[in-house]
C-alpha positions in Angstrom: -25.5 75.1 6.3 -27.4 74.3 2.9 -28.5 70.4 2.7 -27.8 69.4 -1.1 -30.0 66.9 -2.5 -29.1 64.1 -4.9 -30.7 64.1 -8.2 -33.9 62.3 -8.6 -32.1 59.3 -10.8 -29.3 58.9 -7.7 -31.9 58.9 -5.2 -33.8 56.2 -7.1 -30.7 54.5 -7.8 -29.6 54.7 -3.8 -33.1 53.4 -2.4 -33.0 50.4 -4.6 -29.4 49.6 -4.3 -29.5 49.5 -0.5 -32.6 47.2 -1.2 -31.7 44.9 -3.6 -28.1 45.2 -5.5 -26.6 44.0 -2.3 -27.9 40.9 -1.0 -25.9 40.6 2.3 -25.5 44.0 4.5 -22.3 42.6 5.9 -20.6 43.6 2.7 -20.5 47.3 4.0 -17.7 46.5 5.0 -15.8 44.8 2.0 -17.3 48.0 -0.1 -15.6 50.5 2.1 -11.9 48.8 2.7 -11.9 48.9 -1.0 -12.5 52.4 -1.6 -9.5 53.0 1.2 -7.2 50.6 -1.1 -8.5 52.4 -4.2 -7.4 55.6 -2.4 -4.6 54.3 -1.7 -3.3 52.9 -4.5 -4.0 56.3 -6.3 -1.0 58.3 -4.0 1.1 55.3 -4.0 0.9 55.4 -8.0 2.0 59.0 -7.4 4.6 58.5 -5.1 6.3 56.5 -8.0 6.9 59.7 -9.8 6.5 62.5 -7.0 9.0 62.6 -4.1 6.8 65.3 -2.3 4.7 62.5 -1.6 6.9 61.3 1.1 5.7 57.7 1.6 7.0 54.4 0.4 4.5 51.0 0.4 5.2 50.0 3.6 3.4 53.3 5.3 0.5 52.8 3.7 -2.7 51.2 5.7 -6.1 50.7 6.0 -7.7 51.5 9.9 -10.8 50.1 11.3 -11.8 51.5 14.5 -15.2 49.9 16.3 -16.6 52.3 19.4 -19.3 50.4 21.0 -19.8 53.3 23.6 -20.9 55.5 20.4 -22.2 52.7 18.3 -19.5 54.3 15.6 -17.4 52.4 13.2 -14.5 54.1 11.4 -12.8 53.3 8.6 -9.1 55.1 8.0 -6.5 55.1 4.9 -3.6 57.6 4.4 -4.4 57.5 0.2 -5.1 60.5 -2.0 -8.1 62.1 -0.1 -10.9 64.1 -1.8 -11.0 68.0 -2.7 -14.4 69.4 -2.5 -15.3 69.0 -6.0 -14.3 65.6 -5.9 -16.9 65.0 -2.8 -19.3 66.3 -4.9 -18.7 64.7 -7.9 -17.9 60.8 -6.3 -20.2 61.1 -3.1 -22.8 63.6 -4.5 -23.8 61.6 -7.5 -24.3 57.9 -7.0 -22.4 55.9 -10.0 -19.7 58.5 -10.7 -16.6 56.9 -9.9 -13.0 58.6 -9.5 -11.4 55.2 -9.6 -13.0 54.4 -12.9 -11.8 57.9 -14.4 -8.1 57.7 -12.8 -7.9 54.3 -14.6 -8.9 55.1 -17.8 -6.7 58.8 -17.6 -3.7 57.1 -16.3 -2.5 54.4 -18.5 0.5 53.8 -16.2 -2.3 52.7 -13.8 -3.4 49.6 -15.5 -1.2 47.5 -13.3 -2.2 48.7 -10.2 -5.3 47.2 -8.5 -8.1 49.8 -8.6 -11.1 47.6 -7.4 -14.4 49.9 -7.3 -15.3 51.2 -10.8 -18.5 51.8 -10.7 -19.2 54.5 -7.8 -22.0 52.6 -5.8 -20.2 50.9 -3.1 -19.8 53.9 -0.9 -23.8 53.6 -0.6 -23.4 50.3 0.5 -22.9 52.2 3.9 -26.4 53.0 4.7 -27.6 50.0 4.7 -26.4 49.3 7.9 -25.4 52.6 9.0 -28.1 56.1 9.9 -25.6 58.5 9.1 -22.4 59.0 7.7 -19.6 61.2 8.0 -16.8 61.6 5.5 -13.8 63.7 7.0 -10.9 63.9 3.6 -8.2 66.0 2.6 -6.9 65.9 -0.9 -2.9 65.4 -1.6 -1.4 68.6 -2.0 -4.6 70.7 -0.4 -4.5 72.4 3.0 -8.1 72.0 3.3 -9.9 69.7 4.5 -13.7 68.5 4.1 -16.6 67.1 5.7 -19.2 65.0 4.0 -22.0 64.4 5.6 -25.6 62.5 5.5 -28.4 60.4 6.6 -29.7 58.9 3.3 -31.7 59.7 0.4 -32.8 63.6 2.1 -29.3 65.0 1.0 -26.1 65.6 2.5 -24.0 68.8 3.4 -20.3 69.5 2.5 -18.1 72.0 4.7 -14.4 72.7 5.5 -12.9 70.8 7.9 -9.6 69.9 10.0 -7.5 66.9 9.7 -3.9 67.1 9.9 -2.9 64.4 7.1 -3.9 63.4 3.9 -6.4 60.7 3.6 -10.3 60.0 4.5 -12.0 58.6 7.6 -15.3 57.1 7.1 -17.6 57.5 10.1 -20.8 55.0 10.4 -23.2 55.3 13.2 -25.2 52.0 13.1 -28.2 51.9 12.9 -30.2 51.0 16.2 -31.0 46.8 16.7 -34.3 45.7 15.7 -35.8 42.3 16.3 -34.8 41.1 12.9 -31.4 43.2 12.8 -28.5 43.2 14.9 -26.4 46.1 13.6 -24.4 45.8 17.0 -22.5 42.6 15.5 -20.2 45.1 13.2 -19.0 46.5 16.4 -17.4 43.1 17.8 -13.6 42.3 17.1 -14.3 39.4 16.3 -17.2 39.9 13.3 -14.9 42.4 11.9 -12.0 40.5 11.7 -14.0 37.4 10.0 -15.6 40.1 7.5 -12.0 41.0 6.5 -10.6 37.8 6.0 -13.8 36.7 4.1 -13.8 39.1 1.8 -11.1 41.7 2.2 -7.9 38.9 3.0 -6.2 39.8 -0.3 -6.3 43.6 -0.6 -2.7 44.4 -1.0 -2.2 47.4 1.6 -2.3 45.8 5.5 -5.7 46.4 7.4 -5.4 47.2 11.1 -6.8 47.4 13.6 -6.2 48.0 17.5 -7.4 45.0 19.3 -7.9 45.1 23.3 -6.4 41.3 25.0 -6.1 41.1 28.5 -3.5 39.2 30.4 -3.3 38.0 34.3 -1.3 40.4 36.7 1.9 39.3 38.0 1.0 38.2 41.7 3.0 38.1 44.8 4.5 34.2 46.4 2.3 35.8 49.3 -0.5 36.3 47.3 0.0 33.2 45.4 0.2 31.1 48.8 -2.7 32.4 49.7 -4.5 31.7 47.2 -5.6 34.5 45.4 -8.0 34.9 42.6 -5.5 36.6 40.1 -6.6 39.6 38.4 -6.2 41.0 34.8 -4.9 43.8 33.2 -6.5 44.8 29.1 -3.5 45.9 26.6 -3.8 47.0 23.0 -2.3 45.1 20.5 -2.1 46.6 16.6 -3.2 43.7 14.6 -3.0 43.5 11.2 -6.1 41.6 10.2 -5.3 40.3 6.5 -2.7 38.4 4.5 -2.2 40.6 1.6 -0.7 38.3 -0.9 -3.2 36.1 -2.9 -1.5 32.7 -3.5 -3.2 32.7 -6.9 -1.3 35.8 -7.9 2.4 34.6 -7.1 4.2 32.6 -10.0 3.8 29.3 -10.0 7.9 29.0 -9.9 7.9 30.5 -6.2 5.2 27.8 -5.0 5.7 23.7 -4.1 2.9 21.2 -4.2 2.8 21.7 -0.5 1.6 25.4 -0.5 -1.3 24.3 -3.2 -2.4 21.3 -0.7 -2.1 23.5 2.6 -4.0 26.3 0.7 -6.5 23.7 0.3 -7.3 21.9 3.9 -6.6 25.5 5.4 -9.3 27.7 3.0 -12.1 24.6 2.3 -11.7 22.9 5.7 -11.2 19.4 4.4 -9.0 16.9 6.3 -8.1 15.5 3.1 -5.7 16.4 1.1 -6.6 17.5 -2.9 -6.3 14.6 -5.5 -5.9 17.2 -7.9 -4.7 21.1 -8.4 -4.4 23.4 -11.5 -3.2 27.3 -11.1 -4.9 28.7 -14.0 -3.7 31.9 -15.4 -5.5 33.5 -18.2 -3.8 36.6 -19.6 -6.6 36.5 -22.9 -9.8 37.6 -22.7 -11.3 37.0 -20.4 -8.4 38.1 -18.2 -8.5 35.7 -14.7 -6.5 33.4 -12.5 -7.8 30.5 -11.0 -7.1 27.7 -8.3 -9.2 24.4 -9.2 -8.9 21.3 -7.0 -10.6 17.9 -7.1 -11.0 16.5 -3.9 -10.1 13.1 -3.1 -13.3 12.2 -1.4 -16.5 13.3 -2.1 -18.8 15.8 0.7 -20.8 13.2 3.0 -23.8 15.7 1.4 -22.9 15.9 -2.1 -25.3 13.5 -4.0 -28.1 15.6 -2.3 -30.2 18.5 -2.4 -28.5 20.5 0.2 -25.2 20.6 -1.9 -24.4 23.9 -3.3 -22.0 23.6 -5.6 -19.5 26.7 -7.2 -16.3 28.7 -7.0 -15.4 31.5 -4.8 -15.4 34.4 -6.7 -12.9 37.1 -6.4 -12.4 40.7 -8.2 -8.7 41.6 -7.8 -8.8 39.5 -4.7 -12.1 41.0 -3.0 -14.8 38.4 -2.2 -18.0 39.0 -4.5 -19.5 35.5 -3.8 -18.4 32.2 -1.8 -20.3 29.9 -3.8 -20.9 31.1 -7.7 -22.7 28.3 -9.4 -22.6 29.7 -12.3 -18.9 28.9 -12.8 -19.1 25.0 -12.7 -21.8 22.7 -15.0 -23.6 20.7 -12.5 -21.2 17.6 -13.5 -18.2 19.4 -12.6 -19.9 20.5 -9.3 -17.4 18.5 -7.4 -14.8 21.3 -8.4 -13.8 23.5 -5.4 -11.7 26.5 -6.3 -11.8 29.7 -6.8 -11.8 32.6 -9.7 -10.5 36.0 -9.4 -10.5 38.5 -12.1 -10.3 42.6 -13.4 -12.9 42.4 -15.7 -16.0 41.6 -13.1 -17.4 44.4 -10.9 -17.7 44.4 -6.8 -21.0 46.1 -7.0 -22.8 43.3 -8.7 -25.5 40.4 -7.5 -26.0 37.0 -7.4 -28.8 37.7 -10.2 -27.2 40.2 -11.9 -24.0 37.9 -12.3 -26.4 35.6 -14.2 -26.2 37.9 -16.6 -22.9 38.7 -17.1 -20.9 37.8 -20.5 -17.4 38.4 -18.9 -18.4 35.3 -16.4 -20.0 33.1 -18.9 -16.9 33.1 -20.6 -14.7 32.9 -17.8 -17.5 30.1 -17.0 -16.4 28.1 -20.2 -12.8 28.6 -20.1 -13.2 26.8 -16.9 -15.1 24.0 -18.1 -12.1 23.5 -20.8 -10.1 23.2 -18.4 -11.3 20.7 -16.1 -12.1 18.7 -18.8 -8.6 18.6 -20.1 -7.3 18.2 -17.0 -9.4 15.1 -16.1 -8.4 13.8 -19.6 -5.1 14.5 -18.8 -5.2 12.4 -15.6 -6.9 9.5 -17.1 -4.1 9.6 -19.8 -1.3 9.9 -17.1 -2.0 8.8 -13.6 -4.6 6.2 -14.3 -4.8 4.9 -10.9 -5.5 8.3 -9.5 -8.3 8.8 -12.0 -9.9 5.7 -10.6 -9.7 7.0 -7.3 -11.6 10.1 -8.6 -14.0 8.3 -10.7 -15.4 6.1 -7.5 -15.6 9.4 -5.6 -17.8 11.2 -8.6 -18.3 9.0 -11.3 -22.0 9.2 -11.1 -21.8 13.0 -11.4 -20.5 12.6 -14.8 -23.1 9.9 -15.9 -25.8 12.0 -14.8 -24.2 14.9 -16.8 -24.3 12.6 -19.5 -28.2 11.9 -19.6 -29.0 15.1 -18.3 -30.3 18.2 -20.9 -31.3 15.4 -22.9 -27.5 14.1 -23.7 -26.4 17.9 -24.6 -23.3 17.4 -23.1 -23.0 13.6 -24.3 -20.2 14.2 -26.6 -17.6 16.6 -23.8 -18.2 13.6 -21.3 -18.3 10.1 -23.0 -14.4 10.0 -23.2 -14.0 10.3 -19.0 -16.7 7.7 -18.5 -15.0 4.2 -17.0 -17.1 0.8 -16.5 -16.8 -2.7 -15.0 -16.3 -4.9 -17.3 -16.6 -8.7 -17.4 -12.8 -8.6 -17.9 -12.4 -7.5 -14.5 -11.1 -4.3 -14.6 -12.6 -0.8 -15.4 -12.1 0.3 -18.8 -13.2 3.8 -21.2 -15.3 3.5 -23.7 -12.2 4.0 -26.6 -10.5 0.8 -24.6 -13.3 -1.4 -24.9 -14.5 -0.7 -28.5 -10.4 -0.7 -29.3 -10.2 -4.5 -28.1 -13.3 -5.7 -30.1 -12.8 -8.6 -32.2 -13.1 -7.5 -35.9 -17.0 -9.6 -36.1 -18.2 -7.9 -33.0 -20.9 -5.7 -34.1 -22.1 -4.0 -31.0 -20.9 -2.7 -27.3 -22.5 -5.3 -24.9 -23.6 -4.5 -21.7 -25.7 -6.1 -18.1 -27.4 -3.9 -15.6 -28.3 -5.1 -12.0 -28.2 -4.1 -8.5 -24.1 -5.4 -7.9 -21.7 -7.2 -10.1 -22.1 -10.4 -8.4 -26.0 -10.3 -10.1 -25.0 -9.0 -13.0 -22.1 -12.6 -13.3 -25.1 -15.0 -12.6 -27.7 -13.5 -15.1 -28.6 -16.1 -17.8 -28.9 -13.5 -20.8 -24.4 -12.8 -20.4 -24.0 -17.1 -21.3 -24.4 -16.2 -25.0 -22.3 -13.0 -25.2 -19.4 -14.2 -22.5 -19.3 -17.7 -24.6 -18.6 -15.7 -28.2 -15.6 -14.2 -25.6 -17.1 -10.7 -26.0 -16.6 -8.5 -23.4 -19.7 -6.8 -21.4 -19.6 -3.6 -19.2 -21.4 -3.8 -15.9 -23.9 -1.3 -15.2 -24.8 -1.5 -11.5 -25.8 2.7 -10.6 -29.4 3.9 -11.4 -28.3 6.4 -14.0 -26.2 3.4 -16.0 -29.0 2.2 -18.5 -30.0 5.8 -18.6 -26.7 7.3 -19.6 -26.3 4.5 -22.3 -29.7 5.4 -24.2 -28.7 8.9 -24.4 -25.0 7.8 -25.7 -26.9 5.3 -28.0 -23.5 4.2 -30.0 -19.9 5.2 -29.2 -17.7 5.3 -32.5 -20.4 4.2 -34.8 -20.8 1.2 -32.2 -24.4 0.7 -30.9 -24.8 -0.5 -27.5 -26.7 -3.4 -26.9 -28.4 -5.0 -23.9 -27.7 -8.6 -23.3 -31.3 -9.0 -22.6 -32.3 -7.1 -25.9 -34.0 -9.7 -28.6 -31.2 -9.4 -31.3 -27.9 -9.8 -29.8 -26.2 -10.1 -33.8 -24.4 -13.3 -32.7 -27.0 -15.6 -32.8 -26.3 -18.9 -35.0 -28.5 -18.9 -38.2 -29.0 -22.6 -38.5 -30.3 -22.6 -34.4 -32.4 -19.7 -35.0 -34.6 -22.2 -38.0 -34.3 -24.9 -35.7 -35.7 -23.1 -32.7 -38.5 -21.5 -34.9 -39.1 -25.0 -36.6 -39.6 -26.0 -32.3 -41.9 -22.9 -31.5 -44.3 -23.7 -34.4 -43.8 -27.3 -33.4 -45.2 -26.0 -29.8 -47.1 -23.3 -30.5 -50.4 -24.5 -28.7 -48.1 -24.9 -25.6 -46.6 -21.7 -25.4 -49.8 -20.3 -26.1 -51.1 -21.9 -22.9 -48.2 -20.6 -21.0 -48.7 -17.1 -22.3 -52.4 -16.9 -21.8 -51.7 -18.4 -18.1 -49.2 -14.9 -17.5 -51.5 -12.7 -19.5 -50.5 -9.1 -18.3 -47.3 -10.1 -16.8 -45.3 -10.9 -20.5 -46.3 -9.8 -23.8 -45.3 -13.8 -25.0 -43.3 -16.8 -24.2 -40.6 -17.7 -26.5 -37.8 -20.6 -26.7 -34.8 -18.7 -26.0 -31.5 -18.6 -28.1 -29.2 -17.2 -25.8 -29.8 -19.5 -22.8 -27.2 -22.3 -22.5 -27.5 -23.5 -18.9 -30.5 -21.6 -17.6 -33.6 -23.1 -17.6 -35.2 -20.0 -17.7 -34.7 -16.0 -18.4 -36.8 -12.9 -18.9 -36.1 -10.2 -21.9 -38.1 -7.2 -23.1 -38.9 -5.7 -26.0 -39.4 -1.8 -26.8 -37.1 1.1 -25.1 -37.8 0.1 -21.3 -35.8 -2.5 -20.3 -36.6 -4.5 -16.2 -33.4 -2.8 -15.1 -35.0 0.8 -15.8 -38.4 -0.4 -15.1 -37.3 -1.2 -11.4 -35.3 2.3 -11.5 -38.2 4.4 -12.4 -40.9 2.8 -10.0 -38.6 3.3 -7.1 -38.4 7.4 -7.7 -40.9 9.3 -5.6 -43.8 10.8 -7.0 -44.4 8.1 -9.7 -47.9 6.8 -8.8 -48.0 5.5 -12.5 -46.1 2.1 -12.7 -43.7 2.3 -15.4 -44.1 -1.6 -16.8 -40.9 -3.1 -19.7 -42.6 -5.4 -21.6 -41.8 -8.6 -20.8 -40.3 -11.8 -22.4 -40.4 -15.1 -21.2 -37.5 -17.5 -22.8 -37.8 -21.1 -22.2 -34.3 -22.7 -22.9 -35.2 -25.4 -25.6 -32.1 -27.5 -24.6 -32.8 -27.9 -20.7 -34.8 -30.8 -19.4 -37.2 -28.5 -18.2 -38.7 -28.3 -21.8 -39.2 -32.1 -22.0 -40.9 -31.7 -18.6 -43.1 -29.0 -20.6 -44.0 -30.9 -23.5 -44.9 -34.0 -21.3 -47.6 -31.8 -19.9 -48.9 -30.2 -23.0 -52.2 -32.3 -22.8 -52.7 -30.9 -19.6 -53.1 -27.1 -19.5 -54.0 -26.7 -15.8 -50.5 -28.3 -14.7 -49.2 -26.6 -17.8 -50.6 -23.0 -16.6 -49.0 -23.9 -13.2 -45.5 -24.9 -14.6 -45.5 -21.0 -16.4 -45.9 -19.3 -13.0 -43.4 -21.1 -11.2 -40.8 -20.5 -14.3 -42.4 -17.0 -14.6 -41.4 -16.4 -11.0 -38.3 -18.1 -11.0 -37.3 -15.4 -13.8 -38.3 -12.9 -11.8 -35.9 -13.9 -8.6 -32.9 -14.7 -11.1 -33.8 -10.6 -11.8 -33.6 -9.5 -8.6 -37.4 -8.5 -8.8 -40.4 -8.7 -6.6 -42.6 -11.9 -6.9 -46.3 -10.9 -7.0 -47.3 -14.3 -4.7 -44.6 -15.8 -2.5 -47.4 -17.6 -1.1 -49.0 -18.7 -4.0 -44.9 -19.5 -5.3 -44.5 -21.6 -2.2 -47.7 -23.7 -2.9 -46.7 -24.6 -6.2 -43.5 -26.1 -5.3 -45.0 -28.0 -2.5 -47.7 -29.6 -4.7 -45.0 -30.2 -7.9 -42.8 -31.6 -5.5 
């Protein structure tokens, strides 16, 4: 019996498929059920126009078939078989595929689901397998053949016997090594998880003959006794997948029910989705989808151990449980799935990288969350709240991300506290600005109850302009990179301009500051390093006392960015200390003007005062808690 050998280019192709194409062995499996359904599909197609072939859908089946005694795992379908050319041709020479040239020939066929295209997957077999044995028999032959080989050295092809028409697959695993337990594909149990992990939605049943065993019926006599009662094994014929995608049925057969148990059943959430859309794309690219937003967000998913993505399905065969690629990193709540005819089976987490047919599938998705979450804000506001305090933050971080790239698709979702109460959009706010209001005001602290007591909102709140409250990290961040909003700046209530203030105060406080110039000199000089100057405020009404900053870091970001790890360098705003001329602290001043040690203390205990009303750490409480003692 003559050993063939592949060509060079299939043996190359074989050794670094096994290798590296695949990056899980367990897909084996999913490779080879959907070569059976490929067969399959094939003599069904022909049994629509050829009564010979004497089989309606229903008789058609997959067979798995795990000998643990032989360490042999077969895999059985009843489809269209292989002559002996066609061994050659499909099994001899890696990368030829008959699916691929039975779709293309038979135009009828573009509606059934032929899944492999590309002729690799077969090899897929090695990896976990040291030889395998193809027994087939072609539709309409009377012969049968046997394929057989142990990799890359060749294989041999000889007549056979097998009574029907079809292929059986034979694998004999490889032996367990301390890294590798091939033994696992022999247990009931790992096969049928394989199959409903990736194989669940091939259309034609999967079977398989599982052993159960069941206590004997005992004797009263035996059951007074007491008995230990013994067990008898039976084989029951399971049939180990569901068939029918949900994805695939029209929409007008399904309820809002079958979308939500879908959901808690296939991402094991207790919650039910706050939001579902069944996406069908008959363009190019051709897909349908399932997209949910949970109602709560992961207990992991503002940290590094999320993985966000879609599962990713070709004609309902699992190629990947978590594709990244399909979700921007602010939609990475998303959970879903995405199954289309236009991506391969025999393809890899880095090859998909590179694939145009998912970046475009990739951006029709993004479209389509986004319009749906516009959508919700538009029409179930209440709801979108609910979503935006489970994953708010994701979009403001997709806002400042790629250096505001994606400013523009995100700045209509984005909802803030406002000092009216209530979370509003951006469009609401700017919408209900008085016709003088120049800019979009806004506060940062740690919690809204800060934000309502800083001195710097008096000013703003008492021209009755609204403020938004930015209380996450991110906030201040996310506004820089926004930098206006319908030709609206934003504009920090600490920032030195605020555009409101009065012109006649502003030449009366810079008549005072010239006035006291040699005071606030003193003060300055006393807090050299910790403010660039000390001013006489305008914004101040009640306060005594507030701190500002000048230049593109304000406190709130300064106290942001030296609480991220790895920043040895301090990041330091520079700083503005406003006395309020109209307090009767700045009487107390003036009265010690003569007296610049008193004076120097007075400018650290306002100085430090600022810095509490901040919600920032004093650089002496002890020196702090002298000063009051000896003022006192």
């Amino acid at each position: 019996m003559e050993t063939k050998q592949f060509k060079a280019e299939s043996k190359r192709l074989l050794d670094m498929m096994i290798n590296s194409i695949y990056t899980h062995k367990e897909i084996f499996l999913r490779e080879l059920i959907s070569n059976a359904s490929d067969a399959i599909d094939k003599l069904y197609f022909k049994s629509l126009t050829d009564d010979k072939v004497g089989l309606s859908k229903d008789d058609f089946a997959v067979w798995i078939t795990a000998d643990k005694d032989s360490r042999t795992l077969k895999i059985t379908d009843n489809g269209i078989g292989m002559t002996a050319e066609e061994l050659e041709n499909n099994l001899g020479t890696i990368a030829s595929s008959g699916s691929l040239k039975f779709k293309t020939e038979n135009k009828l066929a573009e509606d059934n689901q032929i899944i492999g295209q590309f002729g690799v997957g077969f090899y897929s077999a090695f990896m976990v397998a040291k030889k395998v044995t193809v027994i087939t028999k072609a539709y309409g032959s009377d012969t049968a053949y046997r394929w057989e080989s142990e990799g890359i050295d060749g294989y041999t092809v000889t007549e056979d016997e097998k009574k029907s028409t079809g292929t059986e697959i034979i694998l004999e695993l490889l032996d367990d090594t301390d890294d590798e337990n091939y033994s696992e594909f022999l247990d009931t149990y790992r096969i049928k998880n394989l199959v409903s992990k990736y194989s669940d939605y091939i259309r034609f049943p999967i079977k398989m003959e599982v052993t159960h065993s069941r206590p004997v019926e005992m004797s009263d006599e035996d059951k007074e006794a007491g008995k230990t009662p013994e067990y008898e094994e039976y084989i029951e014929i399971e049939t180990l997948n569901s068939m029918v995608p949900l994805w695939k049925k029209s929409k007008s057969e399904l309820k809002e029910d079958d979308y939500k148990h879908f959901y808690t059943e296939k991402f094991y959430d207790y919650n039910e989705p706050l939001k579902y859309s069944h996406v069908v794309n008959e363009g190019v690219p051709s897909y349908n989808a399932l997209l949910y937003i949970p109602s709560k967000a992961p207990f992991d998913f503002y940290s590094k151990e999320f993985e966000k993505g879609l599962q990713l399905y070709s004609n309902g065969v699992l190629i990947m449980d978590k594709c990244g690629d399909l979700l921007p990193d602010y939609f990475g709540f998303v959970r879903g799935l995405v199954d289309s005819e236009d991506l391969s089976l025999n393809i890899s987490r880095e090859m998909l990288q590179h694939d145009r047919q998912l970046k475009n599938i990739a951006k029709s998705i993004e479209k389509t969350i986004s319009n749906e979450l516009k959508k919700m804000l538009r029409n179930e506001r209440e709801k979108y709240e609910e979503f935006w305090k489970a994953f708010g933050l994701q979009l403001k971080f997709g806002v400042y991300s790629g250096y505001g790239m994606n400013k523009d698709k995100l700045q209509d979702l984005l909802l803030f506290t406002s000092s009216q109460g209530k979370l509003v959009t951006l469009d609401e706010y700017v919408t209900a600005m008085p016709e003088e209001q120049k800019y979009i005001y806004y506060a940062s602290g740690e919690s809204i109850a800060r934000i309502e007591q800083l001195p710097q909102t008096e000013l703003v709140k008492d021209k009755g302009f609204e403020i938004l409250y930015l209380t996450d990290n991110v906030d201040e961040f996310a506004i820089k990179m926004l930098m206006k909003y319908k030709e609206k700046e934003f504009r920090s209530v600490s920032a030195d301009d605020l555009g409101i203030e009065n012109t006649e105060k502003q030449e009366e406080i810079k008549a005072k500051e010239e006035e006291n110039a040699g005071m606030l000199k003193v003060m300055a000089d006393s807090l050299s390093g910790k403010v660039n100057k000390v001013i006489l405020s305008q914004r101040l009404k009640s306060h005594p006392v507030c701190l500002s900053s000048e230049g593109e870091i304000s406190l709130e970001m300064e106290k942001v960015l030296n609480t991220m790890p790895g920043n040895d360098n301090q990041v330091k705003a520079q700083r503005v200390l406003e006395i309020n001329p109209e307090h009767e602290i700045f009487g107390k001043l003036k009265s010690a003007s003569d007296n610049s040690e008193k004076l120097e203390k007075y400018a650290k205990l306002l100085y430090t005062q600022a810095l509490l009303i901040e919600g920032m750490p004093i650089d002496n409480p002890v020196e702090f808690s002298n000063l009051i003692c000896e003022l006192m």
